[in-house]
N, C-alpha and C positions, 0 to 999 in steps of 0.2 A: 601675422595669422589672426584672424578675429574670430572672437568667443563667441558664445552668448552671454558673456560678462565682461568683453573687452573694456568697455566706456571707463572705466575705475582703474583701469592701470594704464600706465604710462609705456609699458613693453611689453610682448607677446609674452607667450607661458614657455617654459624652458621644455627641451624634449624627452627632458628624464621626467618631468612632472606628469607629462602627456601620457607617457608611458607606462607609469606608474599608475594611474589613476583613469587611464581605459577602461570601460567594459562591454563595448560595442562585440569584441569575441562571443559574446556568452548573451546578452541582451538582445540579441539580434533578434531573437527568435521569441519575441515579445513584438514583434510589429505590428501584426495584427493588433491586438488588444491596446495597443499606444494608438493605434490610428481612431478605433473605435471610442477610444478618452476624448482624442482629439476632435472629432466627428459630434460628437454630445456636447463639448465643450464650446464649438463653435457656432451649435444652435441656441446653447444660453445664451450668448454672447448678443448673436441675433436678437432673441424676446427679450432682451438687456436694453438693447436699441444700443449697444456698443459696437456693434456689426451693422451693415445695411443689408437686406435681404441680396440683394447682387453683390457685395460680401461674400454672403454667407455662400453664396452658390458656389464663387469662386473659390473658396476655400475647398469647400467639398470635391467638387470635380478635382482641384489638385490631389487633393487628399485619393480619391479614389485612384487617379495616376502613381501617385508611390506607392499605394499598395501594391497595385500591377508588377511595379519596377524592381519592389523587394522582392515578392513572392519568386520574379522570375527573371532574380539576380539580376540584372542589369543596373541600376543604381552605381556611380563611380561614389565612393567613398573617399572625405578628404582627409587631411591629417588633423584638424581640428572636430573632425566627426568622435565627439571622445564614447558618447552614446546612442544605441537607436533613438532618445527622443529628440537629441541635436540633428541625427541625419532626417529624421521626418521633419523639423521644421525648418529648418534650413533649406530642404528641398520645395516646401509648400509654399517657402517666402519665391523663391528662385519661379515657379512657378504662376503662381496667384498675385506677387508685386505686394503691393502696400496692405493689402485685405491679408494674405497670410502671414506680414510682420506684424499685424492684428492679434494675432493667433493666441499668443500666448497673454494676451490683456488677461488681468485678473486672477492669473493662475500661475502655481510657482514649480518649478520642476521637482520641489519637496511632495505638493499633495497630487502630482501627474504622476512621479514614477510610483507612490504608494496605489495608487489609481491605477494603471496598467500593471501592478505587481498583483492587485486583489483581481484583478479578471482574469487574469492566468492562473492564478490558484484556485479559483473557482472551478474554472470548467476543469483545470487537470485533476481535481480531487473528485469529479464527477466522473471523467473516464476511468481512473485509477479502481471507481467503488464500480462500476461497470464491467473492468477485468478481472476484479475479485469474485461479483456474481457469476461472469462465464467461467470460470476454475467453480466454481460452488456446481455449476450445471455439469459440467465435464465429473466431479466427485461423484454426486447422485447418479450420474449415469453409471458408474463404475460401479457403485455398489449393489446399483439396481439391476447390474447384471452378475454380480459377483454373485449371488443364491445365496448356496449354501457352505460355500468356502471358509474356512477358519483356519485362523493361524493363532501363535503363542501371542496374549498382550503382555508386557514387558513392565516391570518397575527398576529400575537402578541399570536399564540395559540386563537384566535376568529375567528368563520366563518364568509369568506370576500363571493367570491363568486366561482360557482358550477365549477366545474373542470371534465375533464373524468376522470376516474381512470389512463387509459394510459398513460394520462398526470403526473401524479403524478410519476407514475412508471421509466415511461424515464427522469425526470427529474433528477433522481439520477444515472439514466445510463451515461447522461453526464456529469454528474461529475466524475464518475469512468474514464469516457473519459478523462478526462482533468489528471486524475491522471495516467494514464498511458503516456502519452504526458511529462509529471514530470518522472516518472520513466526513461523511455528513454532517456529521456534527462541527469538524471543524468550518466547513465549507458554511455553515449557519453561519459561525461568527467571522468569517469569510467576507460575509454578504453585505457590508457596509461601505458606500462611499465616502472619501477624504475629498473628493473633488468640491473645490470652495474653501477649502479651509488655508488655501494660499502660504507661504512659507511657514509661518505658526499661528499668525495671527487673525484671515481670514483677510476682507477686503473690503473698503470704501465704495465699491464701486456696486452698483446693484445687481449683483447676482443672486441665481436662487438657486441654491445646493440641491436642495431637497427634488426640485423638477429636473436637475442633471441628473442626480440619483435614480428619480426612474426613468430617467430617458436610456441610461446603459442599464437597466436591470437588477439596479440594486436594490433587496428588501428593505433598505433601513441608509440614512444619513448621519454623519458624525455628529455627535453634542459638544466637544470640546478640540478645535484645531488644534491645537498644541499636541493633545494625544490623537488625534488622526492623523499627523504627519511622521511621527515616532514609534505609532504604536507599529513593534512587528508581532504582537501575540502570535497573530493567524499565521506567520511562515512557519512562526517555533510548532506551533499546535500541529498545521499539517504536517511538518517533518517529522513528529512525533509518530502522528496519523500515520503516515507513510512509510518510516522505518518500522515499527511495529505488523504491518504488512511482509516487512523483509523477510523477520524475523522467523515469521510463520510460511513463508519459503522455505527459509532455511531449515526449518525443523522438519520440512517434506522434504527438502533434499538429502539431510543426514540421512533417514531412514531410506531412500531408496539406495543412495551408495550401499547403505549396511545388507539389505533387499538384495541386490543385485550382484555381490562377489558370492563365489563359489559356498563359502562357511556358508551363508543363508542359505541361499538360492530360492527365497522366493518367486523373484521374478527377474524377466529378463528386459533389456532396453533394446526396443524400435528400434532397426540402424538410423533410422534419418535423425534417432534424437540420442546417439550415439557416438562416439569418436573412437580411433585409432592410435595404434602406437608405432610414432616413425622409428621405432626400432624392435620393439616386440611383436612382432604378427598374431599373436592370438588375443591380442586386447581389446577392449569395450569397455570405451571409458563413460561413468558418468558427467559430463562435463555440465551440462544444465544443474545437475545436483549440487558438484560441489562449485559451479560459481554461487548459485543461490547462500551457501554458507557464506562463500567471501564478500560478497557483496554484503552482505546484512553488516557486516564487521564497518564496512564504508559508510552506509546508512547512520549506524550509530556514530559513525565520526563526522559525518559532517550535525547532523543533531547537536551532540557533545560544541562543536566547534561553533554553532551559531550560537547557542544559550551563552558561549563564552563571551561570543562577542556583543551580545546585549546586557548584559550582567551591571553595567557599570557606567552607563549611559546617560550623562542629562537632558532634559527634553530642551530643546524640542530634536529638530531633526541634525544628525551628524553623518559626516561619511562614511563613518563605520559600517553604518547600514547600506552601502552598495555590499557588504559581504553575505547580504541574506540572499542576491539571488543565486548564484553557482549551487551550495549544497540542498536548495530547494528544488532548480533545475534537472542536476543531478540525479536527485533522488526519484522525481517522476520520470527520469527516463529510465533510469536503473531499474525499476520497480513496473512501471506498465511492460516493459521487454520482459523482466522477468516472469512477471505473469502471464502471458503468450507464450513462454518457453516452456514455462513449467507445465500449462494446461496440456500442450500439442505433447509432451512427455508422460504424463499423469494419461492420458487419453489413448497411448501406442504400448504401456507397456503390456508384456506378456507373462500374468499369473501363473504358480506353479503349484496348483494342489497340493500334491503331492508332497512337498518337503516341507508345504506349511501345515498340512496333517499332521506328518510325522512326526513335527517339532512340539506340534499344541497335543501330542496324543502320548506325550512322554510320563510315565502313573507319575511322577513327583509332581504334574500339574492340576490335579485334583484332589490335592494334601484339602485344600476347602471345604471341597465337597465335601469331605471324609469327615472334617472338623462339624459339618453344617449339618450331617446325619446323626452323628453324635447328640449335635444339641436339639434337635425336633426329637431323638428319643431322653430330653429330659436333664443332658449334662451340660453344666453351665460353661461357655465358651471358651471361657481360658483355661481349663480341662480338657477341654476336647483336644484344643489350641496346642499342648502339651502332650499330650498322647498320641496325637497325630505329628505331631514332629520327632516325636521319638521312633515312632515306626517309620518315619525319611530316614533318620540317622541311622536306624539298622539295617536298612535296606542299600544305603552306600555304603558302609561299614564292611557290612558281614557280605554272604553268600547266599541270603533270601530274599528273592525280588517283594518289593513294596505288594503285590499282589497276593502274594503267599502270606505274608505278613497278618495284612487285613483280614484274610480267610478264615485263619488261626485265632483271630483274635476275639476274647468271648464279648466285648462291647461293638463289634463289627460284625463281622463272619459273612456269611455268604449274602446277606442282605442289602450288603454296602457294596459289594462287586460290580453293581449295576454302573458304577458311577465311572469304570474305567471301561465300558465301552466304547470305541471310535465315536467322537464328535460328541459323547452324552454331556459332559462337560458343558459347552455351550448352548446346552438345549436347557438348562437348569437354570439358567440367567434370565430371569421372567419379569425383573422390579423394572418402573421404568426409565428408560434412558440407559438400560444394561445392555449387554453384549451377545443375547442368546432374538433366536427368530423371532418369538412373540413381539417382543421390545423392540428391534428391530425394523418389526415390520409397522410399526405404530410412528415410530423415530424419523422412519422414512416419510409419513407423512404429513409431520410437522416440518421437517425438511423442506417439499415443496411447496407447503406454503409459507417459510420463512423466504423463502427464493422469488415468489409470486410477490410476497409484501416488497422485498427492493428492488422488483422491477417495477412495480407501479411508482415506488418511489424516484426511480429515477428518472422513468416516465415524465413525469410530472413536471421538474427538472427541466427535460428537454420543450416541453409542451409553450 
């Protein structure tokens, strides 16, 4: 069986080695971006004068035939194929003759696969901060149509006090904000080429990094080979980037499960973004919600499980590092699905006034207010603080509703009543970045234009 390192051994590789040491399963789906290394690498090679320009040609035209052959499977796969960048050059040589056994002049499969690893994490952390703006657009629309809707905001899982729903909505829009902010950022230090810097040590041979560099796109070239062929900062950094996106799934899918069984009943789920029970007939299940939890748990472990496996690494490049691409792979696919699932869910369901009234219009959820009238006429707040929780406590206690209470009471009395009217509660929340209309409605429009800033941004990107 011949390698692309047969020449040093005296007999083939055993087939548990083979086996073991695969990752053409999982890599495959890097071909693109291995072709496009390959493609840059070959026009160096060319302005090198290591190539002849009808070389070069032939190389390319192969090159553009395996792409055809992968994209649309056709490619016979051999058993010494241990990765896609053996199957691409292998086929180039089989193809192109003597000019694609060229191919690989001056270049070590150390600074190619970190090479085709950073083009794939480029652009996936670009789509990734892409699906987080369309869920940011899908939020704003939801609140922007949500008016005047208020439900109970929550501390400790307990209703604190009455919120609009829009509030609620866009709170988790800037969080997606902040996670693309993360993304980007890591895609910045993303944006460096390895290409040149050859197993550790770089090359004799006259190449120029820096014109491969922008010939695929990169803002910036490595300064030190040894750490461009080891360095995985940028997979750890995106998985970070990325599971932190989970996470902020996840904390939208808890609350619509809680949303959506009967105790809340805030809102209900779209059938299409809905499941069944093969045995109970009357169920609707959240199932986009609660994978979004499960999956976050997966995110953090492949995270957890890459920092483990860099932790202890001497440079330059080891095998170790074929373990970065699966929970990197993973987690962009986990994570853009998830984001399309959760939007098309987030965007169907159906709000229920009603019970979220009635849960934010309960009198114990304006104990504040009550606290907050107190202190504009004059008592210092942890007095008020005090006297307003004693009149909660008697109000569950005894046999006088909180309303009666307050009535009664000669630091209260009929003045303070205003404050338990339907909905007044969130009309009192004025500061800003609060939870009442004024604020709200001002909130809303630093919203779309935090929305407007990362689409130019990624515009830009694409441009």
């Amino acid at each position: 069986m011949t390698t692309l390192w047969h020449g040093r051994f005296a007999g083939g590789p055993a087939e548990a080695l083979l086996s073991y040491t695969v990752s053409l399963p999982f890599d495959r789906q890097l071909f693109r971006h291995d072709i496009a290394g390959c493609r840059a690498h070959a026009r160096g090679l060319v302005r090198a004068g290591l190539l002849s320009v009808d070389e070069g040609t032939a190389v390319a035209e192969a090159l553009d035939e395996v792409e055809v052959e992968l994209a649309e499977d056709r490619l016979d796969l051999l058993p010494s194929d241990e990765d896609i960048h053996t199957v691409i050059e292998r086929r180039v040589t089989e193809l192109a003759g003597d000019a694609g056994a060229k191919l690989h002049t001056g270049r070590s499969r150390n600074d190619q696969v970190a090479t085709t690893f950073r083009l794939f994490v480029k652009e996936a952390l670009s789509d990734v901060a892409a699906g987080c703006l369309a869920l940011m657009g899908t939020l704003d629309q939801r609140a922007r149509a949500a008016g005047s809707i208020y439900l109970p905001g929550y501390t400790h899982l307990q209703r604190a006090q009455p919120v609009l729903l829009a509030h609620h909505l866009l709170a988790h829009g800037w969080a997606l904000g902040r996670d693309v902010d993360r993304l980007l950022d890591a895609r910045r230090r993303t944006d460096v080429s390895p290409l040149g810097a050859g197993a550790l040590a770089g090359s004799s041979l006259p190449l120029d990094p820096e014109s491969t560099a922008a010939d695929l796109g990169f803002a910036a070239t490595f300064d030190n080979s040894l750490d461009a062929v080891s360095d995985r900062d940028f997979a750890a950094e995106a998985l970070f980037a990325l599971t932190l996106v989970g996470v902020h799934l996840s904390r939208i899918g808890e609350e619509v499960v809680l949303w959506s069984t009967e105790e809340f009943g805030f809102c209900r789920l779209d059938d299409a973004y809905a499941t069944g029970s093969s045995m109970l007939p009357q169920k609707r299940n959240p199932d986009i919600a609660e994978l979004a939890r499960g999956k976050a748990g997966r995110l953090i472990g492949n995270l957890a499980g890459l920092l483990a496996t860099l932790k202890g690494l001497p440079l330059a490049y080891n095998r170790d590092l074929q373990e970065d691409k699966e929970p990197v792979l993973d987690a962009v696919h986990q994570v853009a699905t998830g984001l399309v699932a959760m939007d098309g869910m987030m965007a169907t369901l159906q709000w229920r006034p009603d019970r979220m009234a009635a849960a934010a219009d309960a009198p114990e959820a304006v104990a504040t207010d009550l606290a907050e009238h107190l202190v504009r006429n004059g008592m210092p707040f942890r007095s008020a603080h005090a006297l307003v929780g004693d009149l909660v406590r008697q109000s569950l206690d005894g046999d006088r509703s909180l309303i009666a209470l307050v009535a009664d009471h000669p630091d209260l009395g009929a003045d303070a009543l205003g404050v338990f009217e339907p909905g007044e509660s969130v009309n009192r929340r004025t500061t800003r970045g609060g939870g009442g209309p004024a604020a709200v409605a001002q909130q809303l429009v630093r919203f779309a234009a935090r929305r407007a800033e990362i689409d130019q941004q990624l515009s830009a990107l694409r441009s």
